[in-house]
C-alpha positions as CSV (number, residue, x, y, z in Angstrom):
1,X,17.2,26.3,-21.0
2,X,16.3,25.7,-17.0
3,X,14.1,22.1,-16.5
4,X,10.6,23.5,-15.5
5,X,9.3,19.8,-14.9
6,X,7.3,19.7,-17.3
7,X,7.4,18.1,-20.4
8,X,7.4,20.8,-23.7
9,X,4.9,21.4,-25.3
10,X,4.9,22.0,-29.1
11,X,6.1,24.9,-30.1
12,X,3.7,27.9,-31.0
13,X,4.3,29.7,-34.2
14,X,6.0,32.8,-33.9
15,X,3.0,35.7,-33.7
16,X,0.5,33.6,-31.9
17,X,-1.1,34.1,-28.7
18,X,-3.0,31.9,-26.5
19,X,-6.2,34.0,-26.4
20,X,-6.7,37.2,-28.0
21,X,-5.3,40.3,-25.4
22,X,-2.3,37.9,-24.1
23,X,-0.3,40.8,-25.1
24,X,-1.6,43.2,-22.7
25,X,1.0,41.0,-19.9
26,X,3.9,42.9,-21.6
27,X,1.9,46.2,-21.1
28,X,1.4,45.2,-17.5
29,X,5.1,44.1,-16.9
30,X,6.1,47.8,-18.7
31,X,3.5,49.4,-16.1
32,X,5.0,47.7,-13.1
33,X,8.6,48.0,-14.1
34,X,7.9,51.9,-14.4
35,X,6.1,51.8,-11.0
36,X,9.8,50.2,-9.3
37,X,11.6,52.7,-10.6
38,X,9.3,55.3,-9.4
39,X,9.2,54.0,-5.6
40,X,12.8,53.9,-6.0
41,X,12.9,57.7,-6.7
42,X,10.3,58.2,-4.5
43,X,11.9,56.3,-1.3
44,X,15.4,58.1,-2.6
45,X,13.9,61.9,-2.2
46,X,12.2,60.7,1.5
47,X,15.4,60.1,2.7
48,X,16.9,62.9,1.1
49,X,14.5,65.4,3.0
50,X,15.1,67.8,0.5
51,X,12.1,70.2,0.1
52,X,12.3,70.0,-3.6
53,X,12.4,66.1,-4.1
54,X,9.7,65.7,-1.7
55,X,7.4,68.4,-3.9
56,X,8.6,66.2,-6.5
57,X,7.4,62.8,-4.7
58,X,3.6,64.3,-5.0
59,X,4.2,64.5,-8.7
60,X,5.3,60.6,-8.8
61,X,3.2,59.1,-6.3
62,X,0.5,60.8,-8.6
63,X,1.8,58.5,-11.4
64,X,2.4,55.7,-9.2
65,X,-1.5,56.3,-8.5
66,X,-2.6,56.1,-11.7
67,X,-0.1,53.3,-13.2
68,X,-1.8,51.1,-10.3
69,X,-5.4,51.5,-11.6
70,X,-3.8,51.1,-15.6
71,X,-2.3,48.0,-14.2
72,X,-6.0,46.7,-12.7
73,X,-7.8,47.6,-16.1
74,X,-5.3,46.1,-17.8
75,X,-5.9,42.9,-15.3
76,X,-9.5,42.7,-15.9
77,X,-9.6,43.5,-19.7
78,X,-7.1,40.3,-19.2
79,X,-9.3,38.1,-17.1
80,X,-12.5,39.0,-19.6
81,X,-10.8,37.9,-22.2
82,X,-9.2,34.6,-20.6
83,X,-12.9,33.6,-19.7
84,X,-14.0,34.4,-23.3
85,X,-11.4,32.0,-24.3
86,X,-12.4,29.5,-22.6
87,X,-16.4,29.7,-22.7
88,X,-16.0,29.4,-26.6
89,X,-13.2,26.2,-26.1
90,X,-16.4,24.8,-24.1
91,X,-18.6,25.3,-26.3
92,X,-16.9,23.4,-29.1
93,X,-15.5,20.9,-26.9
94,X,-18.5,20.2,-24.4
95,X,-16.8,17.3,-23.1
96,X,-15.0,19.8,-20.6
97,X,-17.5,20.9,-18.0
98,X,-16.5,22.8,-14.7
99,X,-17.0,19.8,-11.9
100,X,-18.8,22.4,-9.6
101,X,-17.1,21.7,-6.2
102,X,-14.5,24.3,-6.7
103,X,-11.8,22.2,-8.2
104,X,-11.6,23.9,-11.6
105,X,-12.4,21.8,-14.8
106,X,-12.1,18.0,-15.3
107,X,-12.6,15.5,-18.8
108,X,-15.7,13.7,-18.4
109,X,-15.1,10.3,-20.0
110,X,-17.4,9.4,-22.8
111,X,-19.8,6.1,-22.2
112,X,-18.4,3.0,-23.8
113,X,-21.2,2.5,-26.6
């Protein structure tokens, strides 16, 4: 297994996610694996200049078309639900609070009593 620099963490039990609609990442990755293979065929019938493979490219760039906006609603439905997540983790954990000067979220340390 390649060093990533940093440490592991513990291991998640096998069917778990880290926020509900993770899964939709191997949806996108199918979406833009399908989408390379389709430039590929597209670029391939351009340079072919072939009058059937370029009718053909309007059928594909069609798809290409409509994979992209999949792939965005798949990206937001993604992003809703990562926010989601973590609004509830600060809500039962208020000790995390956003620092407000655009840094993302810091521990605020609790008063010694």
């Amino acid at each position: 297994m390649p060093d990533t620099g940093s440490p592991p963490g513990p291991p998640e039990p096998a069917g778990t996610q880290p926020w509900p609609g993770f899964d939709k990442f191997s949806a996108v990755q199918g979406i833009l694996d399908r989408n390379h293979a389709l430039i590929a065929e597209i670029d391939q019938n351009h340079a072919s200049r072939y009058p059937e493979g370029l009718q053909r490219n309007v059928v594909l760039i069609r798809e290409l078309n409509e994979n992209l906006t999949k792939v965005g609603d798949l990206y937001e439905e993604l992003s809703g639900a990562f926010m989601q997540r973590v609004s509830s983790a600060q809500s039962v954990n208020p000790e995390n609070r956003n620092n407000g000067d655009g840094g993302g979220w810091e521990t605020v340390e609790r008063e010694a009593a």
